[in-house]
N, C-alpha and C positions, 0 to 999 in steps of 0.2 A: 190591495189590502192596506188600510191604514192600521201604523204600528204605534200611534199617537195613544192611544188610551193607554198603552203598555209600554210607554216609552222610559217611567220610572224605574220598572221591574227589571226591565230589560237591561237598562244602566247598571242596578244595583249587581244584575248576575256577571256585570263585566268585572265590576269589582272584585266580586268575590274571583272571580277565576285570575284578576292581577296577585293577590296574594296568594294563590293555592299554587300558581307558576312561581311564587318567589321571583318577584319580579321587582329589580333593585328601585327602578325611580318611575312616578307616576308624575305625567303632565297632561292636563285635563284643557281643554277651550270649549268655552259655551256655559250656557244655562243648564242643560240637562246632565251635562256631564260630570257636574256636582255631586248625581248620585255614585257616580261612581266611587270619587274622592272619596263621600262618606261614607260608605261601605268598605274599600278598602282601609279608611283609618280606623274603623270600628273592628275591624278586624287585626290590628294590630301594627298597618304598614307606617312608617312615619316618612319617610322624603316624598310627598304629595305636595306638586304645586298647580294651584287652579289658575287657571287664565283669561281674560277675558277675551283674548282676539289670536288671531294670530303672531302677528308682532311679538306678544308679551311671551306667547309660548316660545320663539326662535331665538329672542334673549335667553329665557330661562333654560334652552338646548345650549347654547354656548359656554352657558356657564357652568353645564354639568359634563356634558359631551366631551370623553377622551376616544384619541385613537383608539382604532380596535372595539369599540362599542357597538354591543348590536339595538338598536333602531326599531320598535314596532308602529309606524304612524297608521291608524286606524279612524277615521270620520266618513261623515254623509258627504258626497257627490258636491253638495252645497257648500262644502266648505274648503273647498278649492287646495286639499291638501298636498295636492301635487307640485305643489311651486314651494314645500317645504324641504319634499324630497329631492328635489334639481336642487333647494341650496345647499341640504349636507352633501350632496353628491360633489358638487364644485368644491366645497370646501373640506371635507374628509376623504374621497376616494382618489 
């Protein structure tokens, strides 16, 4: 099944469910992922940072990321989010 036609909708409903969790900081990588940004800011969330790559996302973790913080990393297979989690793992656990 291609989720490509529905790829906006589907961003937007992540959104909404980042504010409905109260969910303190949003960091967003990619293109599509903007929808999400702009739904949860429309909805009222303000610490939203958009990213373009990886990289800028692992800065923008550093610089919020304390001890003791829980962590949701959520993307497509594609984008190799797993060598995010091996570096908070080195460097907070």
């Amino acid at each position: 099944m291609n989720f490509g036609e529905f790829a906006k909708e589907l961003h937007q409903k992540v959104g909404e469910e980042v504010v409905k969790n109260n969910i303190d900081v949003l960091i967003t990588i990619g293109e599509d992922s903007k929808y999400i940004a702009e739904t949860a800011k429309a909805l009222g969330m303000k610490d939203i940072h958009c990213c373009n790559n990886y990289e800028e996302a692992l800065e923008v973790l550093h610089n919020v990321l304390k001890q003791g913080d829980s962590v949701l990393i959520k993307g497509s297979r594609g984008m190799k989010l797993e060598r995010m989690v091996e570096t908070l793992r080195r460097e907070f656990v």
